[in-house]
Phi, psi and omega in degrees: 000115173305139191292162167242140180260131185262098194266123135340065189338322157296286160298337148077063171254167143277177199277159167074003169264125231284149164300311170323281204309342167263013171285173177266151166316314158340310203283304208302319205269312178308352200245163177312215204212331185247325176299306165317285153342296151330291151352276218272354150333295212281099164322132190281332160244121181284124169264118153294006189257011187240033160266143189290346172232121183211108176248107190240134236212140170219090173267121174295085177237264161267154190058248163284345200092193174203162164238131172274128169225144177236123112300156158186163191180193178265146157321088187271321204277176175308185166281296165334316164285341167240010142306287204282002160264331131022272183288299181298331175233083181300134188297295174253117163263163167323293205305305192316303174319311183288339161288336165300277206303321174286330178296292158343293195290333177313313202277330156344274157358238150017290184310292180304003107349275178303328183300311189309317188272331167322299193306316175279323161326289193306295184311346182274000000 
C-alpha cells in the first residue's frame, strides 16, 4: 500500500516538504553547503492558520468581490523584514486611504444609526 500524500492547495506540494526539495536541480547543484542546509531548515509551506486572531471577511459586492483578512499574532520577523516590508508596502496608497475613509464613513454611519434609535427609544 502506497504512503499517502497531503497536498497543500495552495502551493500544490505536500505538506511537511522541505523548500530545497521543491527546488529544481539546477538551482539546488549553485548553492552553497550552508544555504542548502538553511533550505532543507525551512518549510515550503507558511500557514496562515496559526495566529491567535484571524478573521477573513468576503464581500459579494461587484464582480467577483473583494475580501478582508486581519491577523495578529506575536511578532516574528526581523527588524530587516519589516523595514524592507515597509518600504516595499507603504500604508498610504490611494487604495488605502479610500479604505479608511469608507470604513470611517461606515462607523460614522452605524453611530448615527444607534443614536437615532437611542433618542426614540428613551422619547417612549
Amino acid at each position: 500500500m502506497a504512503d499517502t500524500l497531503i497536498i497543500d492547495s495552495e502551493t500544490d506540494l505536500p505538506k511537511g516538504i522541505s523548500l530545497f526539495d521543491a527546488l529544481p536541480d539546477d538551482i539546488c547543484q549553485t548553492l552553497t553547503p550552508e544555504q542548502t542546509e538553511k533550505l532543507k531548515a525551512t518549510p515550503a509551506v507558511q500557514s496562515w492558520r496559526d495566529h491567535p486572531l484571524d478573521i477573513r471577511l468576503h464581500f459579494p459586492f461587484i464582480g467577483d468581490g473583494y475580501y478582508l483578512t486581519i491577523i495578529g499574532g506575536r511578532e516574528n520577523r526581523s527588524n530587516e523584514r519589516r523595514s524592507s516590508e515597509r518600504h516595499n508596502y507603504p500604508l498610504k496608497t490611494v487604495a488605502n486611504i479610500f479604505f479608511f475613509m469608507g470604513f470611517g464613513a461606515i462607523l460614522a454611519l452605524i453611530t448615527l444609526v444607534a443614536m437615532a434609535l437611542q433618542s426614540a427609544i428613551i422619547e417612549f
